[in-house]
KEMIFI-522611 format. One record per residue: y, x, z of N, C-alpha, C in turn; residue number from 1. Coordinates in Angstrom, 2 decimals. Atoms other than C-alpha are relative to their C-alpha. Layout:
% residues N
@n_yy->Y n_xx->X n_zz->Z ca_yy->Y ca_xx->X ca_zz->Z c_yy->Y c_xx->X c_zz->Z seq->NUM .
...
% end
This chain:
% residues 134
@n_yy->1.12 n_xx->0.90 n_zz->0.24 ca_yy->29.09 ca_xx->-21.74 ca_zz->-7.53 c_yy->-0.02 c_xx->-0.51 c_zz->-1.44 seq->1 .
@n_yy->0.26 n_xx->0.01 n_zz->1.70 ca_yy->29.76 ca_xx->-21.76 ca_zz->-11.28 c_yy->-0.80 c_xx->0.00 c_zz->-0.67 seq->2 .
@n_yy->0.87 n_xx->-0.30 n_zz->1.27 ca_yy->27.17 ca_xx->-20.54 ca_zz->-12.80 c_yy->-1.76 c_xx->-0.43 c_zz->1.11 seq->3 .
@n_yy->1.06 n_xx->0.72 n_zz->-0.73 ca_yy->24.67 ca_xx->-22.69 ca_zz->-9.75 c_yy->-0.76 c_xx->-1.25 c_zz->-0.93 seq->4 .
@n_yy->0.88 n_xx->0.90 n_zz->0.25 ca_yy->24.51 ca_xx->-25.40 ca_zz->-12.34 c_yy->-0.98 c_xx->0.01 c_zz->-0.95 seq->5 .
@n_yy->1.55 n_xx->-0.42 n_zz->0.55 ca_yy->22.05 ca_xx->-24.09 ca_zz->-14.52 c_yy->-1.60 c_xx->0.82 c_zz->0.61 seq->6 .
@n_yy->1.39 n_xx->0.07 n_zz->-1.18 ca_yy->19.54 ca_xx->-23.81 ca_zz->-11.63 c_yy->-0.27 c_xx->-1.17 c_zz->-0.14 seq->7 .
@n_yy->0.59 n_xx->1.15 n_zz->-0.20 ca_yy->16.89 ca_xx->-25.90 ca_zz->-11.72 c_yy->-0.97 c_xx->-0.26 c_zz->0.83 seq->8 .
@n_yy->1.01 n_xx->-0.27 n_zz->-1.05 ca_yy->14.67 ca_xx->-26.77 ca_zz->-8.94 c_yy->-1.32 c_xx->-1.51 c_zz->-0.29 seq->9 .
@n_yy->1.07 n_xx->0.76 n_zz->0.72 ca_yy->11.27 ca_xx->-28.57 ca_zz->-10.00 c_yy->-1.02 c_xx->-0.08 c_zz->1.66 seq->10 .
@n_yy->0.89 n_xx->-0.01 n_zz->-1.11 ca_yy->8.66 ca_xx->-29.63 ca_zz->-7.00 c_yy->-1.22 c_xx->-0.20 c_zz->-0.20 seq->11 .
@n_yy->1.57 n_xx->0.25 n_zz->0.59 ca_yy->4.75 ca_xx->-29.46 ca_zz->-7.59 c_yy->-0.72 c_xx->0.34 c_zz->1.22 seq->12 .
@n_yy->0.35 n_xx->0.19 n_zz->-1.16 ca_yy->2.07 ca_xx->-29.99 ca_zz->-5.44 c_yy->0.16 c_xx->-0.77 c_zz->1.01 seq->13 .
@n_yy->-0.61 n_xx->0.86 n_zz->-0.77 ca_yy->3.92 ca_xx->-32.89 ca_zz->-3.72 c_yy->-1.69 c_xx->-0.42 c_zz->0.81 seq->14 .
@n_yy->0.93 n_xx->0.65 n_zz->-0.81 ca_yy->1.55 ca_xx->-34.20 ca_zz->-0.14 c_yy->0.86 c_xx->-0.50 c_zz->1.09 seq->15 .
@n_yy->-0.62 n_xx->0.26 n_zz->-1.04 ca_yy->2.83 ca_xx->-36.37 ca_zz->2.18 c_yy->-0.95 c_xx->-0.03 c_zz->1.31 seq->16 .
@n_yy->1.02 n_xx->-0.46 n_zz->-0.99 ca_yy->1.18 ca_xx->-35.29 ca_zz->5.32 c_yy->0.54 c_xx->-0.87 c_zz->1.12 seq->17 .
@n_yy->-0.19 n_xx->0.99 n_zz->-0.93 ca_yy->1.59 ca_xx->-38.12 ca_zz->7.95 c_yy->-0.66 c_xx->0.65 c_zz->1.28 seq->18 .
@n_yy->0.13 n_xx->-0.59 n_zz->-1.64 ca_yy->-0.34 ca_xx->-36.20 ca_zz->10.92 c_yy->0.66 c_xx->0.60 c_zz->0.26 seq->19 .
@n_yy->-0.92 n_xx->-0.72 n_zz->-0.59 ca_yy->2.43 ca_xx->-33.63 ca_zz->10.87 c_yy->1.16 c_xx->-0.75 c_zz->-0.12 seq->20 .
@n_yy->-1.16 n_xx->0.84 n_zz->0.03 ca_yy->5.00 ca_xx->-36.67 ca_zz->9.87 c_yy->1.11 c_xx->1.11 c_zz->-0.72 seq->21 .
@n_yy->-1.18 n_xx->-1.17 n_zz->0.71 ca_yy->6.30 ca_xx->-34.17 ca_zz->6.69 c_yy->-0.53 c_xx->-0.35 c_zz->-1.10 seq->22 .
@n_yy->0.72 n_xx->-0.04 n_zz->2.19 ca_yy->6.15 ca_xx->-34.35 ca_zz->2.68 c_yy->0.14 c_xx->1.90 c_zz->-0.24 seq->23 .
@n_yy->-0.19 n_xx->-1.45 n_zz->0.52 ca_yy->5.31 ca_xx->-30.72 ca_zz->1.87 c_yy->0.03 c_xx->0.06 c_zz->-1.17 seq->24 .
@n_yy->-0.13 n_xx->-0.60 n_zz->1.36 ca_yy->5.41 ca_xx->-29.09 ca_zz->-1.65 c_yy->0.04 c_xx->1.38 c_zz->-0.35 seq->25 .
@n_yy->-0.23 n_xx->-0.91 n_zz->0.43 ca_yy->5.50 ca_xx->-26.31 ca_zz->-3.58 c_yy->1.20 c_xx->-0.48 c_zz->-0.91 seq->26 .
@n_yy->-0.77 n_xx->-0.33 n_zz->0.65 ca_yy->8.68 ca_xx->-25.33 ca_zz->-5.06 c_yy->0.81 c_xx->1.31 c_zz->-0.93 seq->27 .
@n_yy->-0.77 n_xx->-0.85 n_zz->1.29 ca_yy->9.99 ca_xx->-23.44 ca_zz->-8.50 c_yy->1.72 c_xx->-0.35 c_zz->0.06 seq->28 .
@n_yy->-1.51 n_xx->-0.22 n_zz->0.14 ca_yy->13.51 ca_xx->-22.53 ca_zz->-8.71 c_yy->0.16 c_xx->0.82 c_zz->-1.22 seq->29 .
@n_yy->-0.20 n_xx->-0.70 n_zz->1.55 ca_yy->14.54 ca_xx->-21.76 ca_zz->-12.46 c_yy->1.73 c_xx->0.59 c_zz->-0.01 seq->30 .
@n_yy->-0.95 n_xx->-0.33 n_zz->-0.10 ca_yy->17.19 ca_xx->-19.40 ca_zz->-12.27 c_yy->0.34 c_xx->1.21 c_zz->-0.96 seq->31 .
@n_yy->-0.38 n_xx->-1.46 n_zz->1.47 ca_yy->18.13 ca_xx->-17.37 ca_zz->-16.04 c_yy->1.27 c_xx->0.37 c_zz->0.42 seq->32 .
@n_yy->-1.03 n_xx->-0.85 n_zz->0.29 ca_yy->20.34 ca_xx->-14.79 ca_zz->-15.57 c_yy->0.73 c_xx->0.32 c_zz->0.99 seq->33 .
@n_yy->-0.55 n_xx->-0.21 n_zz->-1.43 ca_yy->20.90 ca_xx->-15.06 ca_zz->-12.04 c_yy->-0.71 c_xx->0.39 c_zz->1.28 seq->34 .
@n_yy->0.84 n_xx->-0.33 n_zz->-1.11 ca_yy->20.28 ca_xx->-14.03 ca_zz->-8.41 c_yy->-0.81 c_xx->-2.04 c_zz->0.60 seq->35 .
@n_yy->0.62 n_xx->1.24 n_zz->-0.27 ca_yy->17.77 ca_xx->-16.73 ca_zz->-6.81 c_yy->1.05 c_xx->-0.33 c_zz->1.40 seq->36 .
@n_yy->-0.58 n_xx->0.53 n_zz->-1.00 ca_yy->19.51 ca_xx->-19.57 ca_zz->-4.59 c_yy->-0.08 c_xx->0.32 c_zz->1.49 seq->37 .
@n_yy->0.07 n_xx->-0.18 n_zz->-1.42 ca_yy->20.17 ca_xx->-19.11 ca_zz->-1.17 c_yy->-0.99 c_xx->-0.92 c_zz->1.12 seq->38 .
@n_yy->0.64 n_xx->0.93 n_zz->-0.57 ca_yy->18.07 ca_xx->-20.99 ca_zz->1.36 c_yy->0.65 c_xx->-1.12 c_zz->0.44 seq->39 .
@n_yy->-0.53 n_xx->0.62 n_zz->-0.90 ca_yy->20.78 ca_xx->-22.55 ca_zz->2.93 c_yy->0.61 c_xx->-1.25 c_zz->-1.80 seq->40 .
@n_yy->-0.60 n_xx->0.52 n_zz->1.33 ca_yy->21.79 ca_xx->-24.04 ca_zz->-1.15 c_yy->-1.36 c_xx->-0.74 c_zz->-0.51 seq->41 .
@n_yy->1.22 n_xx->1.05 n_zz->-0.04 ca_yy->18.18 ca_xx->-25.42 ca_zz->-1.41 c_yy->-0.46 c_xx->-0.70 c_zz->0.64 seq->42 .
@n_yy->-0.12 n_xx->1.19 n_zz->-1.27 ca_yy->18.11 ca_xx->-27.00 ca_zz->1.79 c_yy->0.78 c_xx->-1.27 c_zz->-0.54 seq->43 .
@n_yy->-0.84 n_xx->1.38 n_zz->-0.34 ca_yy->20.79 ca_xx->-29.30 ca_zz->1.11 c_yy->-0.14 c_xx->-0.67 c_zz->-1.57 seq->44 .
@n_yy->-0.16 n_xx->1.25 n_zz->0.67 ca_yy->19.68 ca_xx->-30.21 ca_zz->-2.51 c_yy->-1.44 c_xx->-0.73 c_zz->-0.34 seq->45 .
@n_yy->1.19 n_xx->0.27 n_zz->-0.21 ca_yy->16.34 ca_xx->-30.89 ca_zz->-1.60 c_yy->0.16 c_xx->-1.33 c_zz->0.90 seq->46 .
@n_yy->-0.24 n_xx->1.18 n_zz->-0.68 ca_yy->17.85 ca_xx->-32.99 ca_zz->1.24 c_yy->0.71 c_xx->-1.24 c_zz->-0.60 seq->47 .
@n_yy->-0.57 n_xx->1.44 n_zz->0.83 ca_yy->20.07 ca_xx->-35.04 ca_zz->-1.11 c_yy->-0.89 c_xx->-0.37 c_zz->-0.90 seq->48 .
@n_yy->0.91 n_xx->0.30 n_zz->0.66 ca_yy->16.94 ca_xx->-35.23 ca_zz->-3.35 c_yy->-1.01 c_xx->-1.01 c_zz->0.47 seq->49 .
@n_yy->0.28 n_xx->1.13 n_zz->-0.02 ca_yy->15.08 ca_xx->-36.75 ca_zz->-1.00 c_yy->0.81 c_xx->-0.75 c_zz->1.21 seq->50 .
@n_yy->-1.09 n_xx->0.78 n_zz->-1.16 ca_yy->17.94 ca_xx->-38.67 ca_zz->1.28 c_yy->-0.34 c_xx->-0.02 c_zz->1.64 seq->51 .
@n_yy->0.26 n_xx->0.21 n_zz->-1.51 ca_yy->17.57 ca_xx->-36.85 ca_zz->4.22 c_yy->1.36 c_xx->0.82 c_zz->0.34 seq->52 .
@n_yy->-1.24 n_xx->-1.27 n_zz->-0.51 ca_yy->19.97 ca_xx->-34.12 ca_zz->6.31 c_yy->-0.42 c_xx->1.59 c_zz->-0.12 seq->53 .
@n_yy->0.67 n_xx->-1.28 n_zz->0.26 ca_yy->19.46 ca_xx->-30.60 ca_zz->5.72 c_yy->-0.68 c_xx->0.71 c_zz->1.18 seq->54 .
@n_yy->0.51 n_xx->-1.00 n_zz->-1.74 ca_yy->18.44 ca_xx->-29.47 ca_zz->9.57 c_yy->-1.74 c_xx->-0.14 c_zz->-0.11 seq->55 .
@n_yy->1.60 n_xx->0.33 n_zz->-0.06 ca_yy->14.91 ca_xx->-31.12 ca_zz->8.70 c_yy->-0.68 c_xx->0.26 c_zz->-1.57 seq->56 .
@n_yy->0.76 n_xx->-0.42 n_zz->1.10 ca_yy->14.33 ca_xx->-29.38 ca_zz->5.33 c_yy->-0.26 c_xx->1.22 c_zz->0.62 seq->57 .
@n_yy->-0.11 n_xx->-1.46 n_zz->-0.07 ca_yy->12.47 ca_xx->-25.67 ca_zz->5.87 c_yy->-0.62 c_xx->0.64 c_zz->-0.72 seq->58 .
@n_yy->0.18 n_xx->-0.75 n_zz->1.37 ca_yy->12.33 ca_xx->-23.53 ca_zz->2.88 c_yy->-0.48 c_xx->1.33 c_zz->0.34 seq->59 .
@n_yy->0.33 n_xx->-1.89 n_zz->-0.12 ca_yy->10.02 ca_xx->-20.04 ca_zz->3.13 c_yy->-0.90 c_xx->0.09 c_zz->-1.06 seq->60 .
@n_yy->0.83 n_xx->-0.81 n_zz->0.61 ca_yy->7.88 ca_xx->-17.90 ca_zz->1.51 c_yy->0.56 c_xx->0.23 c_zz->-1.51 seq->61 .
@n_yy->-0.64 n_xx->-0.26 n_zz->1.12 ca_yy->10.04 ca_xx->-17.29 ca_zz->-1.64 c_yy->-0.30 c_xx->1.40 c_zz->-1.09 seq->62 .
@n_yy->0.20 n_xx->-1.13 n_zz->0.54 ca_yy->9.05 ca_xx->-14.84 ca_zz->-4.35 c_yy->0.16 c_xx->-0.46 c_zz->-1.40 seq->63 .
@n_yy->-0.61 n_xx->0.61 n_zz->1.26 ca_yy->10.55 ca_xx->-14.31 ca_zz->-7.86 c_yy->-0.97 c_xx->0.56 c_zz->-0.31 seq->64 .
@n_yy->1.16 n_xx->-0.65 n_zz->0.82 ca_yy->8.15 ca_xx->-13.62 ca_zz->-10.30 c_yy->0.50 c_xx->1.04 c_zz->-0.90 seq->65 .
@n_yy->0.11 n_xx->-1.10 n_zz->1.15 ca_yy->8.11 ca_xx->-10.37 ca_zz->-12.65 c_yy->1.49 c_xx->-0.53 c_zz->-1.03 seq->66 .
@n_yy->-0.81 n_xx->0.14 n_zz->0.80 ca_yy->11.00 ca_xx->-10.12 ca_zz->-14.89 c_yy->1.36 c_xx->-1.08 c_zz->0.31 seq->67 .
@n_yy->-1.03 n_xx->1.08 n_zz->-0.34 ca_yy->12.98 ca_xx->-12.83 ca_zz->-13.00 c_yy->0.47 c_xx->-1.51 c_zz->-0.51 seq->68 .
@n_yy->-0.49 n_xx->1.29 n_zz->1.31 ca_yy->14.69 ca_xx->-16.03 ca_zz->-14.07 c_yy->-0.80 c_xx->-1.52 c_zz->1.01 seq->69 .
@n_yy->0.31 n_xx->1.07 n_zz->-1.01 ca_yy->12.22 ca_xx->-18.22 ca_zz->-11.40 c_yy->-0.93 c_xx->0.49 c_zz->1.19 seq->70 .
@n_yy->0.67 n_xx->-0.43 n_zz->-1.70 ca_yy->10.67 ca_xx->-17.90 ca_zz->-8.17 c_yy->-0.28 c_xx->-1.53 c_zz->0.78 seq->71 .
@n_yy->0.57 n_xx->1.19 n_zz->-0.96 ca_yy->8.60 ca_xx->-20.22 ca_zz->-5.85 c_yy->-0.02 c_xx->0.55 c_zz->1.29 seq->72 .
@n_yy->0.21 n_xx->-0.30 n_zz->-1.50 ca_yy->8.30 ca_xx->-20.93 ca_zz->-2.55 c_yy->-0.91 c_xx->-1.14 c_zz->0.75 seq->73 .
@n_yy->0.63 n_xx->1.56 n_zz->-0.78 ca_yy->7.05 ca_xx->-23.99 ca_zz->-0.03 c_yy->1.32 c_xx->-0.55 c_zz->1.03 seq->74 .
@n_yy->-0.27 n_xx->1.24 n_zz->-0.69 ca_yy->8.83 ca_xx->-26.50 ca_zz->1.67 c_yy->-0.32 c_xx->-1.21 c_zz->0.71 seq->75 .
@n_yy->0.59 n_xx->1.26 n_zz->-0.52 ca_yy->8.20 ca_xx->-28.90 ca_zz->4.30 c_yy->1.35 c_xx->-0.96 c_zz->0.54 seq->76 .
@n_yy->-0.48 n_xx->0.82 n_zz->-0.70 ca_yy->10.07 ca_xx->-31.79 ca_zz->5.01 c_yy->-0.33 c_xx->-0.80 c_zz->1.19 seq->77 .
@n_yy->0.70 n_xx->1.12 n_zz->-1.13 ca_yy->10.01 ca_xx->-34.14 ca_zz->8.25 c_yy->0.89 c_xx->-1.09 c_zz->-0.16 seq->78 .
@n_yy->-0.27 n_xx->1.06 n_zz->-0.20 ca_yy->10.63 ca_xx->-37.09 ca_zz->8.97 c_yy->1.17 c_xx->-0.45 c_zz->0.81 seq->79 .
@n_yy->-0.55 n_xx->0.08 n_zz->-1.42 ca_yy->12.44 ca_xx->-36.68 ca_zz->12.25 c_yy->0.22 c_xx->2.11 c_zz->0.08 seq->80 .
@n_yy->0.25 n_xx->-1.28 n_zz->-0.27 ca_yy->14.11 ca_xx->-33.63 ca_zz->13.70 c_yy->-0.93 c_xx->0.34 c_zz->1.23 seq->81 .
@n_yy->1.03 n_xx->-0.24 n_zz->-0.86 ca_yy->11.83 ca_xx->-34.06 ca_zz->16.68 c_yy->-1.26 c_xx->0.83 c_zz->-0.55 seq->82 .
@n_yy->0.52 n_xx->-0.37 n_zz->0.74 ca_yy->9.28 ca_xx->-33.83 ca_zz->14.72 c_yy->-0.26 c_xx->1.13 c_zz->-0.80 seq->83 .
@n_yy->-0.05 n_xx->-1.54 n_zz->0.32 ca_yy->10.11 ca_xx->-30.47 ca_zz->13.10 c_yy->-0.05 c_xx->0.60 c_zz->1.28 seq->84 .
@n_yy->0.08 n_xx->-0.10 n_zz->-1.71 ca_yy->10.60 ca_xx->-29.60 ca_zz->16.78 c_yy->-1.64 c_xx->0.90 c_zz->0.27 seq->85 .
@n_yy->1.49 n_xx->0.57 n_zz->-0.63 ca_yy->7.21 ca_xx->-30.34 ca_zz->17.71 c_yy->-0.70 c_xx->1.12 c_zz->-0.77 seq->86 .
@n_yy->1.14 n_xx->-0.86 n_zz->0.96 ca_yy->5.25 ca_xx->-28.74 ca_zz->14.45 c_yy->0.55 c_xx->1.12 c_zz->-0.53 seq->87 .
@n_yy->-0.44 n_xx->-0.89 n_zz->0.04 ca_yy->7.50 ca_xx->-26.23 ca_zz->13.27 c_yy->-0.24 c_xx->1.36 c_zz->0.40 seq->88 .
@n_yy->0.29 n_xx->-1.39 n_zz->-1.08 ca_yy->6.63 ca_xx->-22.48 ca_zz->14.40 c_yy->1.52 c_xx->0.29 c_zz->0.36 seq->89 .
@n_yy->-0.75 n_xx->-0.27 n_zz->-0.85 ca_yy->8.97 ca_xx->-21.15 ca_zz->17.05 c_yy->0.99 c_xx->0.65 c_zz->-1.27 seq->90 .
@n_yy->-1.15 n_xx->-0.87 n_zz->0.51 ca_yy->10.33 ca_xx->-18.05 ca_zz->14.30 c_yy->0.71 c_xx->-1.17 c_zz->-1.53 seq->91 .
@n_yy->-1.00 n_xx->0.86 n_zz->0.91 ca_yy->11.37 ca_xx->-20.97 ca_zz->11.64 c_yy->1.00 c_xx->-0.89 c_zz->0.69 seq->92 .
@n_yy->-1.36 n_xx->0.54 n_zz->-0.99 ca_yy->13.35 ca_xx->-22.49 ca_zz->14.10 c_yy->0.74 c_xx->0.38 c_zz->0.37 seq->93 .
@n_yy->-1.15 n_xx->-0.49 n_zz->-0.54 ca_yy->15.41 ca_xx->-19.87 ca_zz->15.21 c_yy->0.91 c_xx->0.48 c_zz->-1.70 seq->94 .
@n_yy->-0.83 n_xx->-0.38 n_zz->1.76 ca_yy->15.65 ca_xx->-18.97 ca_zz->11.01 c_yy->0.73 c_xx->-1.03 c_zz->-0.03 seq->95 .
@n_yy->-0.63 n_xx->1.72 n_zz->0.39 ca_yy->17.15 ca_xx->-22.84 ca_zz->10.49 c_yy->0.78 c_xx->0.13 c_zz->1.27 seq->96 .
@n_yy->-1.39 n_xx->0.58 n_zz->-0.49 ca_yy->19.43 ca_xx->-22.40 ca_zz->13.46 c_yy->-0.24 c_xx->-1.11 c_zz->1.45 seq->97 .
@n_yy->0.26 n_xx->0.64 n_zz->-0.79 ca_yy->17.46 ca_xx->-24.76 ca_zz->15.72 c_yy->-0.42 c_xx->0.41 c_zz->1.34 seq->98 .
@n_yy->0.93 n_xx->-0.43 n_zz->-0.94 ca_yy->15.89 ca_xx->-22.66 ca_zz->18.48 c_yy->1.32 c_xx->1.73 c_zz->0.54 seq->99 .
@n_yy->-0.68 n_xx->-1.64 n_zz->-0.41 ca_yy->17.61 ca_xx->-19.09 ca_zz->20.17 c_yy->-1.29 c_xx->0.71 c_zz->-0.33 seq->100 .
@n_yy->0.77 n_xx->-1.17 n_zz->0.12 ca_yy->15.59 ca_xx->-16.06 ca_zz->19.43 c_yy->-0.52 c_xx->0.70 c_zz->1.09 seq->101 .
@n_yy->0.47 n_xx->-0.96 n_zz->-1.20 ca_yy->13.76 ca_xx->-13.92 ca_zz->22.27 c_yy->1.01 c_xx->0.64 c_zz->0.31 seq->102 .
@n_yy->-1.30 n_xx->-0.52 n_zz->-0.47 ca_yy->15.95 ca_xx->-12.51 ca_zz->24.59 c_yy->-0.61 c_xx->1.70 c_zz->0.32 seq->103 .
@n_yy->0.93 n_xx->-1.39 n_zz->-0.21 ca_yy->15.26 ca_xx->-8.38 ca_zz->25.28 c_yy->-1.12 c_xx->0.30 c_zz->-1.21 seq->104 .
@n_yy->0.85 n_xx->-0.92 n_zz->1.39 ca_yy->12.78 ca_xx->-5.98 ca_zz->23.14 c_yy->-1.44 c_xx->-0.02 c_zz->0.41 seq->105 .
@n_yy->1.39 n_xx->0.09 n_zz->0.16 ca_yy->9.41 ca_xx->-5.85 ca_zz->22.70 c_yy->-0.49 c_xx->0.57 c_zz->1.51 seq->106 .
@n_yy->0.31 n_xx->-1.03 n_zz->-1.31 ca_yy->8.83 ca_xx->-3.07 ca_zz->25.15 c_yy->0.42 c_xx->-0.40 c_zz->1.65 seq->107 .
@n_yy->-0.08 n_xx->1.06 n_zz->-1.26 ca_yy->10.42 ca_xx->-4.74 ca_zz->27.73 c_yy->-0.77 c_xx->-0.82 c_zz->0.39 seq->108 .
@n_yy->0.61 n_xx->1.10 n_zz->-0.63 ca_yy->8.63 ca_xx->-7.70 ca_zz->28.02 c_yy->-1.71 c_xx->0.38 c_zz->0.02 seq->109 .
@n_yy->1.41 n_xx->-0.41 n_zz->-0.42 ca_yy->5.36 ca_xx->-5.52 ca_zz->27.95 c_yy->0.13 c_xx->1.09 c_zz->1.33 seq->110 .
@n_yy->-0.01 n_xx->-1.00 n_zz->-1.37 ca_yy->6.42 ca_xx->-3.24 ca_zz->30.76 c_yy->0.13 c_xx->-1.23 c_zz->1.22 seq->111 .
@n_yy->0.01 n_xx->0.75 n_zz->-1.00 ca_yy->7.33 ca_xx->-6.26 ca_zz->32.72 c_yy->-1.17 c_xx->-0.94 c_zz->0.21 seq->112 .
@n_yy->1.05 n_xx->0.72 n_zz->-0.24 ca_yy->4.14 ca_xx->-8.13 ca_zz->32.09 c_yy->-1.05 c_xx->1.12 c_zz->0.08 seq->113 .
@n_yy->1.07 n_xx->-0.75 n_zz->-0.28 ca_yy->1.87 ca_xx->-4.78 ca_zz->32.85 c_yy->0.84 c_xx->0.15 c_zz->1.88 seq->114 .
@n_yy->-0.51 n_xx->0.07 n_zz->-1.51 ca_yy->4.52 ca_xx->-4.92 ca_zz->36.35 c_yy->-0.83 c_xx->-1.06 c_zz->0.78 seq->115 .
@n_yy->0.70 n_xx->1.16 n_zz->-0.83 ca_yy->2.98 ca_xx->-8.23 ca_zz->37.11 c_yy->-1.36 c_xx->-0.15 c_zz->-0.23 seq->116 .
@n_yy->1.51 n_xx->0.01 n_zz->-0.42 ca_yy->-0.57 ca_xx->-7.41 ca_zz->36.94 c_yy->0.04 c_xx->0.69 c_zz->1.04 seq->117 .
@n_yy->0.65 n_xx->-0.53 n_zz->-0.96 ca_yy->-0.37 ca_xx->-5.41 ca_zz->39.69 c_yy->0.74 c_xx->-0.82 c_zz->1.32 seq->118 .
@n_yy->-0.60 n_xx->0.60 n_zz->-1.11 ca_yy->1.53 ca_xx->-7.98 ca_zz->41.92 c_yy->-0.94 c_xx->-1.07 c_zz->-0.20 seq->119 .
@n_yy->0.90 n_xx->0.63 n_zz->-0.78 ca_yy->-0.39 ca_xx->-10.63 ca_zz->43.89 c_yy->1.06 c_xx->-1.38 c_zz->0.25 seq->120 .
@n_yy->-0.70 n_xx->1.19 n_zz->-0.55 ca_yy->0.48 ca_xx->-14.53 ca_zz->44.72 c_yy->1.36 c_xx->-0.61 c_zz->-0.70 seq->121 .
@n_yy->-1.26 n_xx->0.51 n_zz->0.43 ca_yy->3.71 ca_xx->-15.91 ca_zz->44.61 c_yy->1.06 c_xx->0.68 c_zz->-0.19 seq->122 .
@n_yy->-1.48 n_xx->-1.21 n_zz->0.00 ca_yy->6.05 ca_xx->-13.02 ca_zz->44.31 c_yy->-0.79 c_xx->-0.10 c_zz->-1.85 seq->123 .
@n_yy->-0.47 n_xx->0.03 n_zz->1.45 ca_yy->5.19 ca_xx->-13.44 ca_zz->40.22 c_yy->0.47 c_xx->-1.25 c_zz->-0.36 seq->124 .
@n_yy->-1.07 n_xx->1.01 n_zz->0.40 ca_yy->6.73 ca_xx->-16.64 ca_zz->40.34 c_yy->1.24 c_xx->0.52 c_zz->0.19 seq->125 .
@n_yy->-1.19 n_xx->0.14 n_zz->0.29 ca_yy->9.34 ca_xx->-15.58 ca_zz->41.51 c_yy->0.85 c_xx->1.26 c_zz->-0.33 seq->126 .
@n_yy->-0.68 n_xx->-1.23 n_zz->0.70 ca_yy->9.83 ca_xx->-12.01 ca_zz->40.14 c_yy->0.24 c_xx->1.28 c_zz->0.95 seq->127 .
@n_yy->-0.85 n_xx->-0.62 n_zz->-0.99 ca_yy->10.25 ca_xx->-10.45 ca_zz->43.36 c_yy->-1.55 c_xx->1.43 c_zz->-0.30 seq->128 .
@n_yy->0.30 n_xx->-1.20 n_zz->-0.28 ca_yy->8.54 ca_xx->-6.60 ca_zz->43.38 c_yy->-0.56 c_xx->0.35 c_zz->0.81 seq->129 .
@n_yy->1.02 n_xx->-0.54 n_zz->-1.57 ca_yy->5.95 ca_xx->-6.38 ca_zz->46.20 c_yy->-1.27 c_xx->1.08 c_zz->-0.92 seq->130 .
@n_yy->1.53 n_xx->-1.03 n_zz->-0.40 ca_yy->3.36 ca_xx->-3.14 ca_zz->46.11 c_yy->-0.55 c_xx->0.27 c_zz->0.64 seq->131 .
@n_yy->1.17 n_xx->-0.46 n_zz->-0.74 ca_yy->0.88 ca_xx->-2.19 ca_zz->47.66 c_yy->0.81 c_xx->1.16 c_zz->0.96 seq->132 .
@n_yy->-0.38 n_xx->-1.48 n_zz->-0.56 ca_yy->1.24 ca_xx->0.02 ca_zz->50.56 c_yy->-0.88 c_xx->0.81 c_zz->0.03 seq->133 .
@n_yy->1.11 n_xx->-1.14 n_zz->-0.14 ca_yy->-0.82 ca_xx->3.18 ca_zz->50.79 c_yy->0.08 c_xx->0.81 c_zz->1.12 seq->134 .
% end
């Protein structure tokens, strides 16, 4: 982390958005001569920046610009981790650590939801396999 302290992280665009109970921003990360920070290394000095915990900072959309040296992204803070909870999309929650990921593959869960169009009543509550007889 030597050569971290000539990173500089600048915030523009600052809105504090009270219906989602978050201060968003755009954020520049000035980084000569190096690879750009990790997410998990801007989380926490964003959170000591503005005196929160890092679980309720979430840092995406990151892209360095041409030739390198800085790169932006967005950031939203909350207020509350409920609150991130709540407004948050499901796949930034399992990125940050807060949420599990889908369980099984794509294909699966479309073969089993084209299974239960052709079942009737209460056997798709509870999973159970009734067909038709012919």
């Amino acid at each position: 982390m030597a050569s971290a302290e000539n990173v500089m992280i600048r915030t523009r665009k600052f809105m504090s958005n009270r219906l989602l109970a978050r201060k968003q921003m755009v954020l520049d990360v000035f980084h000569p001569g190096r690879a750009v920070l990790s997410k998990k290394d801007i989380r926490e000095r964003l959170a000591k920046k503005y005196k929160t915990t890092p679980d309720v900072v979430f840092a995406f959309g990151f892209r360095t610009k041409f030739g390198g040296g800085k790169s932006s992204g967005f950031v939203n803070v909350y207020d509350s981790l409920d609150h991130a909870k709540k407004f948050e999309p499901k796949f930034r929650l399992v990125r940050n650590g807060l949420a599990e990921p889908k369980k099984g593959g794509r294909k699966q869960r479309k073969e089993k939801k084209n299974k239960l169009k052709k079942v009737r009543g209460t056997a798709k509550v509870t999973g159970v396999d009734k067909r038709k007889k012919n």
